[in-house]
C-alpha positions as CSV (number, residue, x, y, z in Angstrom):
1,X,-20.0,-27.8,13.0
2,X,-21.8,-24.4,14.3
3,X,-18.8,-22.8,13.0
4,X,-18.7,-23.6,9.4
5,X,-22.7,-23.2,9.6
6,X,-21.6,-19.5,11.1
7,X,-18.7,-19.4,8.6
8,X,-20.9,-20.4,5.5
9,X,-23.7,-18.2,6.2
10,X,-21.5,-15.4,6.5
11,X,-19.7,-16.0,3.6
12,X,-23.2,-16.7,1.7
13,X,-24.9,-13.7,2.7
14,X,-21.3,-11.9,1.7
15,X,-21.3,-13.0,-1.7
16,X,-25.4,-14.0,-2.7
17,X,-25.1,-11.8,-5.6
18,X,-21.8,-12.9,-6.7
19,X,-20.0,-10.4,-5.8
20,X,-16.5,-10.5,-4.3
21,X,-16.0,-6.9,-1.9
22,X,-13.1,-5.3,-4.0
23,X,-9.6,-5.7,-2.1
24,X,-7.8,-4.0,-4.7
25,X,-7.6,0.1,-5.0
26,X,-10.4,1.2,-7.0
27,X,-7.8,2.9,-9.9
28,X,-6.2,-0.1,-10.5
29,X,-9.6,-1.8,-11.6
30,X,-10.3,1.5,-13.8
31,X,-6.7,1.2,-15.6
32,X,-7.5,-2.8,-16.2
33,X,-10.8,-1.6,-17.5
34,X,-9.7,0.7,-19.7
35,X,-6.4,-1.0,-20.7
36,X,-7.2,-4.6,-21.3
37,X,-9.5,-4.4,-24.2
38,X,-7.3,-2.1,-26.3
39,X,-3.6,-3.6,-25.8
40,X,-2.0,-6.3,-28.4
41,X,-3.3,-9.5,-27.9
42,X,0.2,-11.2,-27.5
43,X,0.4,-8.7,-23.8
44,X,-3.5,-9.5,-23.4
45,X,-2.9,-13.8,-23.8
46,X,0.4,-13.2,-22.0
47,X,-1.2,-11.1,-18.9
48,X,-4.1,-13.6,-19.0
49,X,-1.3,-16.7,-18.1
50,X,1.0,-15.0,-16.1
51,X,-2.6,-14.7,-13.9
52,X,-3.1,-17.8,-13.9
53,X,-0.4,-18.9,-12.9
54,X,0.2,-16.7,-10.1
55,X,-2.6,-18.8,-8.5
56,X,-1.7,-19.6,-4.7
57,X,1.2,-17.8,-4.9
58,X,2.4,-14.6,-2.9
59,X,2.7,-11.2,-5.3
60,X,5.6,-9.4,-5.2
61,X,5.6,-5.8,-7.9
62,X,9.2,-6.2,-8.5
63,X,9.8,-9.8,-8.7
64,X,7.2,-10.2,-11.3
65,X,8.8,-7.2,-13.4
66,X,11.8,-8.4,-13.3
67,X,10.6,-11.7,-14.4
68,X,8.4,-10.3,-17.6
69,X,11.6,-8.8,-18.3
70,X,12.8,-12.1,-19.5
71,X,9.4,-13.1,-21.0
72,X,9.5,-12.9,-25.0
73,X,6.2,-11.1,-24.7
74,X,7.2,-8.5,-23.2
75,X,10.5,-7.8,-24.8
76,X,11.5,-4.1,-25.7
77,X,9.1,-2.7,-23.5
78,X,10.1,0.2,-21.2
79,X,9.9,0.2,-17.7
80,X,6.7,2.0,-17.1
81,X,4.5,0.3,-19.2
82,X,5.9,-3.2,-17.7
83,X,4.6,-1.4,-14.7
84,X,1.1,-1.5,-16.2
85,X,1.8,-4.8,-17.5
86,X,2.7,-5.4,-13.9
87,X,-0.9,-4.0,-12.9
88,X,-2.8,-5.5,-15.7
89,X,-1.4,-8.5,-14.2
90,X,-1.8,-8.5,-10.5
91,X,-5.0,-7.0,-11.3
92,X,-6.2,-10.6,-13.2
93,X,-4.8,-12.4,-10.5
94,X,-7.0,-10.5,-7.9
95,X,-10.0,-11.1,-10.1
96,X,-8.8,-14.9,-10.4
97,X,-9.2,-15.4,-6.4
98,X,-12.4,-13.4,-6.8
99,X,-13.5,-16.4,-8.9
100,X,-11.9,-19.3,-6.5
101,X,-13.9,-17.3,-3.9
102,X,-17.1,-17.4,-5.6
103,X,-16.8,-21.0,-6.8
104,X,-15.8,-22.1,-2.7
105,X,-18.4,-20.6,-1.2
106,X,-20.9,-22.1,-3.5
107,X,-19.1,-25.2,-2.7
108,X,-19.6,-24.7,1.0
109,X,-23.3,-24.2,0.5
110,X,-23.7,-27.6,-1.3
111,X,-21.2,-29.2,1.5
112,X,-23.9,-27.2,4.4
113,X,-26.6,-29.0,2.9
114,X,-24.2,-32.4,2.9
115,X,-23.3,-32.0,6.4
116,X,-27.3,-31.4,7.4
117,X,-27.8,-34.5,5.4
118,X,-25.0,-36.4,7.5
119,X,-23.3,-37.0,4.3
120,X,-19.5,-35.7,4.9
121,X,-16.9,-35.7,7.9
122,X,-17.9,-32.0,9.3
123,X,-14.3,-31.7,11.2
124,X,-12.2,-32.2,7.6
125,X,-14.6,-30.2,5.4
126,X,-14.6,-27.2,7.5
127,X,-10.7,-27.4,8.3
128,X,-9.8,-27.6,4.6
129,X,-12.4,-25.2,3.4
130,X,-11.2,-22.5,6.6
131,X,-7.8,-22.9,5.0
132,X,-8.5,-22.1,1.5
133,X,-10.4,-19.6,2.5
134,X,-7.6,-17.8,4.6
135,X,-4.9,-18.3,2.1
136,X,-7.1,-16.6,-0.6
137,X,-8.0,-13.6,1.4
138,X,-4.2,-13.5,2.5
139,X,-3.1,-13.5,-1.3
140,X,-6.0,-11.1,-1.9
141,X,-5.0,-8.9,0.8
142,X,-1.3,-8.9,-0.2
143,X,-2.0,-8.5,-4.1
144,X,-3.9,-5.2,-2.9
145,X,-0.8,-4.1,-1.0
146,X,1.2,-4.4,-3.7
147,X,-1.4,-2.5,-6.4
148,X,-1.9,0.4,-4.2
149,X,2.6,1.0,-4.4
150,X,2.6,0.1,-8.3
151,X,-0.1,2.7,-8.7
152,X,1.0,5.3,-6.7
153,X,4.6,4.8,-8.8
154,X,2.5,5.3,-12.5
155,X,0.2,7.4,-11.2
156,X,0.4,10.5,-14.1
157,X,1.3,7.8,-16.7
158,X,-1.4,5.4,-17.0
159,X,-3.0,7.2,-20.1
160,X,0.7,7.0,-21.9
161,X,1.5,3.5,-21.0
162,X,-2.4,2.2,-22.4
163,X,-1.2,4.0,-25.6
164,X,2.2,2.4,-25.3
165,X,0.6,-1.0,-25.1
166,X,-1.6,-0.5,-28.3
């Protein structure tokens, strides 16, 4: 029990205003920024639900290219602005966890203040909370791996592939 306290007030104090420390490189946030609000809204629904479903599930750059390939959406697009597409993508997922993190460690407070109360089974709460938590940062971690390689690879192109996108 005095380490979910520890783990919750860590996490609390982490994230009091909301905010999520960025795991992802700092240019791939600036091409989402920049790209997002001017591309077709087909890409922009389609980008929004390939997110979303990526939820819990490992990243991989190339896997997910190859399967957009195969998405309608994203027919007769070349290969580097799928990369963006690629980005725009993982990027949403990232900010997805950021969300799940938020939402969990608001949850833990409320469960803290439960367990105080003598309200919930401290051993199961803080084993299935500990979980979640590791998996997220895991995925986190790992989508930020991948970002940093399919950034590096459009790195002279991302003004030409927001255009593309259009």
């Amino acid at each position: 029990m005095k380490h979910l306290l520890f783990c919750c007030s860590v996490f609390v104090a982490s994230f009091c205003n909301g905010q999520v420390p960025a795991a992802m490189p700092p240019e791939a946030d600036t091409f989402y920024n920049e790209a997002m609000p001017v591309i077709k809204g087909q890409l922009k629904n389609a980008v929004l639900k390939t997110a979303a479903s990526m939820q819990g599930r490992t990243a991989n750059a190339d896997s997910l290219s190859m399967t957009l390939k195969k998405n309608p959406a994203f027919k007769g697009i070349n290969d580097q602005a799928l990369k963006g597409v690629t980005t725009l993508i993982m990027v949403q997922a990232s900010k997805n966890a950021d969300d799940d993190l938020k939402k969990m460690v608001l949850s833990m407070r409320g469960n803290n203040e439960s367990l105080k109360a003598g309200k919930s089974d401290p051993r199961s709460t803080e084993d299935e909370k500990q979980f979640k938590l590791k998996l997220i940062m895991l995925l986190k971690s790992q989508l930020a791996e991948e970002l940093s390689t399919v950034m590096k690879q459009m790195a002279s192109d991302r003004a030409s592939i927001i255009e593309y996108l259009r």
